[in-house]
C-alpha positions in Angstrom: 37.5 58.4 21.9 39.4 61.0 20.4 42.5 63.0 21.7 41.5 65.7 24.8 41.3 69.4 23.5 41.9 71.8 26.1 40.8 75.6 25.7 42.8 78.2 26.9 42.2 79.3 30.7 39.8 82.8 29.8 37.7 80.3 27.4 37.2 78.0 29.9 36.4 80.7 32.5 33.6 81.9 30.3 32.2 78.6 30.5 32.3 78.3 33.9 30.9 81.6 34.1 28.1 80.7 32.2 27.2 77.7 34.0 27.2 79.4 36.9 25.0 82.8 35.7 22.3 80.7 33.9 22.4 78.2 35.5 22.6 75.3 33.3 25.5 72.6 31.4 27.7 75.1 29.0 29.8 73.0 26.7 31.9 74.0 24.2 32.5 71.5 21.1 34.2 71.4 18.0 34.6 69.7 14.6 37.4 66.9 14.5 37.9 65.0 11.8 34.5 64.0 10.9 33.3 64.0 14.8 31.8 67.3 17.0 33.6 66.1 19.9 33.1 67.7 23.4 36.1 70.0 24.0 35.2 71.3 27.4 32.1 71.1 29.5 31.4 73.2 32.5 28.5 71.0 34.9 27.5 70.2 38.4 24.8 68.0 40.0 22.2 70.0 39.6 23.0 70.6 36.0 24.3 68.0 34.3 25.8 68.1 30.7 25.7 66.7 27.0 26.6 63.1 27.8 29.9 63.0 27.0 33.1 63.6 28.8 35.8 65.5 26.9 37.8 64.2 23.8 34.3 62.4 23.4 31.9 62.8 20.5 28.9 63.4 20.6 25.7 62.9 17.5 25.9 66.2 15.6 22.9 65.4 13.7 20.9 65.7 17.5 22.8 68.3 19.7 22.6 71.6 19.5 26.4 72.1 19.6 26.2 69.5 16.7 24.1 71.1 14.7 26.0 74.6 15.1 28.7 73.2 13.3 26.5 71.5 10.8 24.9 74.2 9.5 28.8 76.3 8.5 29.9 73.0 6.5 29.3 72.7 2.8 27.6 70.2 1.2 30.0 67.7 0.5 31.6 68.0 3.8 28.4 67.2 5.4 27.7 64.5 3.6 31.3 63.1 4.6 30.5 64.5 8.5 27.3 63.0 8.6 28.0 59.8 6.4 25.8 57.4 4.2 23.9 55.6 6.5 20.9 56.5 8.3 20.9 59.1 10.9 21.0 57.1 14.4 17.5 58.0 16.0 18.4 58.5 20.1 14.8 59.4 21.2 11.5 59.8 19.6 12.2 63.2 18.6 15.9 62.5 17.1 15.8 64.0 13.4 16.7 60.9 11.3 15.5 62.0 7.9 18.2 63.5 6.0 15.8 66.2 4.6 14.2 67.1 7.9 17.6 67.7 9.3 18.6 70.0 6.5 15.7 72.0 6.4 16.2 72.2 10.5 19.8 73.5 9.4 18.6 76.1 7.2 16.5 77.1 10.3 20.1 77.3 12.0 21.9 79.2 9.0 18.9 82.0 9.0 18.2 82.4 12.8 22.3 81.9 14.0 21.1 79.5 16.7 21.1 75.7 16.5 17.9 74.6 19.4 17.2 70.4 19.8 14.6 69.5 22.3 15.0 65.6 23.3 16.8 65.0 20.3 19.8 63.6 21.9 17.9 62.5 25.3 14.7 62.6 26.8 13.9 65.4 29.1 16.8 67.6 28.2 17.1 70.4 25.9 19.4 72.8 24.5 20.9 75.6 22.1 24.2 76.9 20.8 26.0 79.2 18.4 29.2 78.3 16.2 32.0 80.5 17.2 34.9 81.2 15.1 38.3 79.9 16.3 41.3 80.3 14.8 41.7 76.7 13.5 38.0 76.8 12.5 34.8 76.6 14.2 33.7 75.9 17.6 29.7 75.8 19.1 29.3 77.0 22.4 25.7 75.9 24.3 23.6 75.3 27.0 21.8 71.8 28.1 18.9 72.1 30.6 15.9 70.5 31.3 13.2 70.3 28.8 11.0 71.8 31.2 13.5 74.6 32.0 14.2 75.2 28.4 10.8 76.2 27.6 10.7 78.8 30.5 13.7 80.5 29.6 14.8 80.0 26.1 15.0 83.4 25.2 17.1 84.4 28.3 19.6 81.4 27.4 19.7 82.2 24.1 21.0 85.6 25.2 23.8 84.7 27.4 24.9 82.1 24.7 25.0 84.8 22.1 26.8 87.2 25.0 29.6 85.2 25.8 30.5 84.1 22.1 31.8 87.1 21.2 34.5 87.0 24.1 35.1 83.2 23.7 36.0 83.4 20.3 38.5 86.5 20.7 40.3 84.1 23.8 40.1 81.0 20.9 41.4 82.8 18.0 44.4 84.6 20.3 45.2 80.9 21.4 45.7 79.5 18.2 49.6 79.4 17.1 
């Protein structure tokens, strides 16, 4: 586990607000050292998030959030990110060849949106967007149901994209 990050108050109001206006898990991650580590998570019962608590990591190479912060490194700091050995295959549908996944992050690069559909775990689904922040980059996304995901992609996709421009003014005026 890696130190807690805490996000200023209004960040972590706009992922509270978002969990509660789509109504699905926001989390908001960001690249330490050569983990995407969970930095804050807004869930409930009825939508539960990525799997990992705060100051946790979580696989970039099969989260949305992950691959958001993939697909701004350069090549040699993804290869040091994502590391020699295999990619770890979580489900079925976990991207373990290195060519797949970077062809899925030039996907991510062209279309600003990173999506994984049970990549990281069966039945669940979701999409982010990096978001600058004034020590780097962030991702902020949504994790739903498979089911629910392919019902209303487009509308998550939308209040994703809405509340990263807010959330990274209230990161960036929080850096020192």
């Amino acid at each position: 586990m890696t130190d807690r990050i805490v996000p200023p108050a209004p960040a972590r109001e706009i992922l509270a607000d978002l969990h509660v206006r789509v109504g699905a898990a926001a989390v908001l991650a960001v690249l330490r050292a050569g983990d995407v580590v969970v930095a804050h998570s807004e869930t409930c019962a009825a939508h539960p998030g990525p799997g990992a608590m705060p100051g946790e990591p979580v696989p970039a190479h099969a989260t949305a959030p992950g691959k958001a912060l993939l697909a701004g490194l350069d090549a040699g700091r993804l290869a040091e990110v994502l590391g020699a050995g295999p990619l770890g295959a979580l489900t079925p549908h976990t991207l373990t060849d290195r060519r797949l996944l970077d062809r899925d992050l030039l996907r991510v690069r062209s279309a600003g949106v990173a999506v994984e559909v049970e990549e990281h775990a069966r039945g669940r689904a979701g999409l982010a967007v990096a978001v600058p922040s004034g020590d780097g980059t962030a991702a902020l996304g949504v994790v739903v149901s498979r089911a629910d995901f392919a019902g209303r992609r487009w509308q998550l996709e939308q209040a994703v994209r809405e509340a990263a421009g807010p959330l990274a003014r209230h990161l960036a005026a929080a850096t020192p």
